[in-house]
C-alpha positions in Angstrom: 11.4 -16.2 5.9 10.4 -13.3 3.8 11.7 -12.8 0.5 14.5 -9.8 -0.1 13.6 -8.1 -3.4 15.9 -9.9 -5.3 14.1 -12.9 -4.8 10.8 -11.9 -5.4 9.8 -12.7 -9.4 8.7 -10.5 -11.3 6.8 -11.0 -14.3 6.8 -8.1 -16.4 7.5 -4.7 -15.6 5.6 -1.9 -18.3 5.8 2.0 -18.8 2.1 3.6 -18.2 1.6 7.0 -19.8 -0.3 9.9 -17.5 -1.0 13.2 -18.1 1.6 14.0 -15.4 4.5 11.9 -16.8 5.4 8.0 -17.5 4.2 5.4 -14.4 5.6 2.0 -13.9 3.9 -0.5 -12.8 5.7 -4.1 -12.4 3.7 -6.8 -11.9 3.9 -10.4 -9.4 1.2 -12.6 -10.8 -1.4 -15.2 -8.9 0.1 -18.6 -8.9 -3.1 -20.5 -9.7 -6.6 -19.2 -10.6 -6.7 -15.3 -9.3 -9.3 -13.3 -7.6 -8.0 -10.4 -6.8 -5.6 -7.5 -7.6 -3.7 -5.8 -5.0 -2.4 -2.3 -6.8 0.0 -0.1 -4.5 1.8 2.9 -4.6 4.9 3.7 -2.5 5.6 6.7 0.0 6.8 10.5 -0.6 10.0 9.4 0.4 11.0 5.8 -1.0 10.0 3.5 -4.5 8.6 0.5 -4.5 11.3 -1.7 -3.0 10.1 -0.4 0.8 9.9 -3.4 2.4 6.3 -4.0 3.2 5.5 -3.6 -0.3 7.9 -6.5 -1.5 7.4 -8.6 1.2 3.4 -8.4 0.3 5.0 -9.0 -3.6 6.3 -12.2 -2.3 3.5 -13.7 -0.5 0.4 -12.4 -2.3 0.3 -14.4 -5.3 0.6 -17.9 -3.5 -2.5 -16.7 -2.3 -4.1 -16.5 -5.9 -3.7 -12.4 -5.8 -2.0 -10.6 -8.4 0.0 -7.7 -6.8 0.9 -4.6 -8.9 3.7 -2.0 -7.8 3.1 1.4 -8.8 5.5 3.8 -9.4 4.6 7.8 -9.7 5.7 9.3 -12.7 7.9 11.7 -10.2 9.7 8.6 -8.9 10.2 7.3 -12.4 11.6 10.8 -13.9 14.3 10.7 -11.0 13.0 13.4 -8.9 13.4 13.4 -5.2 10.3 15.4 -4.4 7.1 14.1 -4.4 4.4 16.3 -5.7 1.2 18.1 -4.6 -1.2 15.5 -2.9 -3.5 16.8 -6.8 -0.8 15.5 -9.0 -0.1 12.0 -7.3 -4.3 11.5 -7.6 -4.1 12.7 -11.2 -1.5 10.1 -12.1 -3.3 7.4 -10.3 -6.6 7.8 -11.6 -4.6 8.1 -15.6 -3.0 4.9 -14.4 -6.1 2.8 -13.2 -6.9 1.5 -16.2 -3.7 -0.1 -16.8 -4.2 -2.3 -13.5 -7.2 -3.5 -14.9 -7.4 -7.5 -15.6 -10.4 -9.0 -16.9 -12.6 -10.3 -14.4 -10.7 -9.3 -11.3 -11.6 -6.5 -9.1 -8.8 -3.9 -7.7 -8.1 -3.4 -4.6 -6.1 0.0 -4.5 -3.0 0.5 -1.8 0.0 2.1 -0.8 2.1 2.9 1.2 2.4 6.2 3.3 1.4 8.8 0.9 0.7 6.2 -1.2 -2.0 5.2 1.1 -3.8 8.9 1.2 -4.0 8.4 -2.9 -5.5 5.4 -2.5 -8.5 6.6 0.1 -9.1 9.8 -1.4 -9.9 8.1 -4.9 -10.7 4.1 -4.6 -14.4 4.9 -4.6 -14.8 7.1 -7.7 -12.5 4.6 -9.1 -14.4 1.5 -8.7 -11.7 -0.1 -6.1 -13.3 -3.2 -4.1 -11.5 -1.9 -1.1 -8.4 0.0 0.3 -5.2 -1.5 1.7 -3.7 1.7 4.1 -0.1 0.4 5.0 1.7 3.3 7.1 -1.3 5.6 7.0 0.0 9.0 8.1 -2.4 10.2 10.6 -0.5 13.3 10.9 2.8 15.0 10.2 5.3 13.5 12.9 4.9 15.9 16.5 1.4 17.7 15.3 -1.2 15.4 16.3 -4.0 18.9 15.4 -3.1 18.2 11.1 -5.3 15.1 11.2 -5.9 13.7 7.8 -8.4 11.2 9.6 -11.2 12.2 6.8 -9.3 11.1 3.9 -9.7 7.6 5.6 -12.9 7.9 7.1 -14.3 8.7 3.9 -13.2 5.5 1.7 -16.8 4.5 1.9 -14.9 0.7 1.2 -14.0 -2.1 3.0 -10.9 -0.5 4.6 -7.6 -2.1 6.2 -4.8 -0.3 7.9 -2.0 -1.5 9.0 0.5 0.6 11.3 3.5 0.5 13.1 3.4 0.2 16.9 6.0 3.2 17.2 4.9 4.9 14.0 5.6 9.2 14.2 2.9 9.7 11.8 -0.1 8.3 14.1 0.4 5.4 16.8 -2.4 2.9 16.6 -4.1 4.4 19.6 -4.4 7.8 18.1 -7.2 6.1 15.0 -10.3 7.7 15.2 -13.2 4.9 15.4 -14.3 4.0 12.2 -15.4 1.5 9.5 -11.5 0.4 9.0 -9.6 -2.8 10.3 -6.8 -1.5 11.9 -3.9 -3.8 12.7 -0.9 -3.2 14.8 2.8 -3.6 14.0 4.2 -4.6 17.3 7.4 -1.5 17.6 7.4 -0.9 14.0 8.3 2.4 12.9 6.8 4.4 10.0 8.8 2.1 7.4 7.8 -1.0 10.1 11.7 -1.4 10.7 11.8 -2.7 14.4 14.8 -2.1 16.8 17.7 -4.7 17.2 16.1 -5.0 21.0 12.5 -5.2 20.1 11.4 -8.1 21.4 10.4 -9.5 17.5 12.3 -9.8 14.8 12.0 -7.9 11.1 11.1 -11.0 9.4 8.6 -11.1 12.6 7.2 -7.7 12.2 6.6 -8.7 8.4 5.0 -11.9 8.8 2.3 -9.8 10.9 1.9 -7.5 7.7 1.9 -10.7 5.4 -0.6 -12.3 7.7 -3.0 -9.7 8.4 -3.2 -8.7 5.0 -3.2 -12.2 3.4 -6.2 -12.8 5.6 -7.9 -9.6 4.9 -7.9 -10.3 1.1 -9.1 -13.7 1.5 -12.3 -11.9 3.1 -12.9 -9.9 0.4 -14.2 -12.9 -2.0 -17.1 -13.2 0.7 
């Protein structure tokens, strides 16, 4: 069974100045020797305890990958809007050095808007890859606003990971590309699945866990 928050340990939690306001990042180390870090950011409307990002907090490290949760410095003031797409990539590129540890490279995440940061800078930032977790294709009913280019242009290994029933962009409606793209049986946009969905929730986030535990192991080739 996945681990709830509250059971996930955490080793240290630290305050990252930006030129937009403090970031926090909190930090689940590798169990073992590591070889990777996994850094993600959360959505525009939720922190870091969404629930693919802890249950990927809880798995990772046994795995020998160090997982760091970002938080935007607009999540850590208190406010409950998320800024313009500029100021989210301007805190994450101040905050990239602080994910840094010696030896490792960085894979950069998120979720949701979290996941748009994360293609539109990984490359310029030295990321090995990107981790797209709820990418929002589109604004829910206006398939025309594609932001297909922020993730056709990672020029990285690329994996995305969306929800079955997600109002952002269905699984069918990915443009071809260089991207894994793996599919979240009836998950929505936060990959909750209904009480009659033929899976469970702790079903739905083994398939995240699993696909992503497998994609990271790649990497090292």
């Amino acid at each position: 069974m996945t681990k709830t928050p509250a059971e996930t340990p955490a080793s240290k939690t630290e305050t990252v100045p930006t030129g937009v306001g403090d970031a926090r990042v909190t930090w689940y180390p590798a169990r073992g020797d590591a070889h990777l870090v996994v850094a993600l950011g959360h959505g525009a409307g939720g922190g870091i305890e969404a629930r693919d990002l802890q249950a990927l907090a809880a798995t990772l490290p046994a795995a020998g990958v160090t997982v760091a949760l970002v938080e935007q410095p607009w999540r850590v003031a208190g406010r409950k809007l998320a800024p313009a797409p500029k100021t989210l990539d301007a805190a994450w590129r101040d905050l990239w050095l602080a994910l840094r540890v010696p030896g490792l490279p960085i894979v950069a995440g998120g979720r949701s808007a979290g996941a748009r940061v994360a293609c539109r800078t990984a490359r310029e930032l030295g990321a090995r890859a990107v981790l797209a977790l709820g990418f929002p294709l589109h604004p829910p009913g206006r398939p025309e606003s594609s932001r297909a280019d922020e993730l056709l242009s990672t020029g990285l290994p690329t994996l995305v990971v969306q929800g079955g029933n997600d109002p952002f962009g269905r699984p069918a409606e990915f443009p071809d590309g260089d991207h894994r793209l793996v599919e979240v049986p009836h998950g929505d946009h936060g990959f909750a699945v209904g009480k009659r969905a033929p899976l469970t929730q702790d079903e739905a986030l083994a398939v995240i866990t699993g696909a992503v535990g497998r994609w990271v192991d790649s990497l090292r080739e």
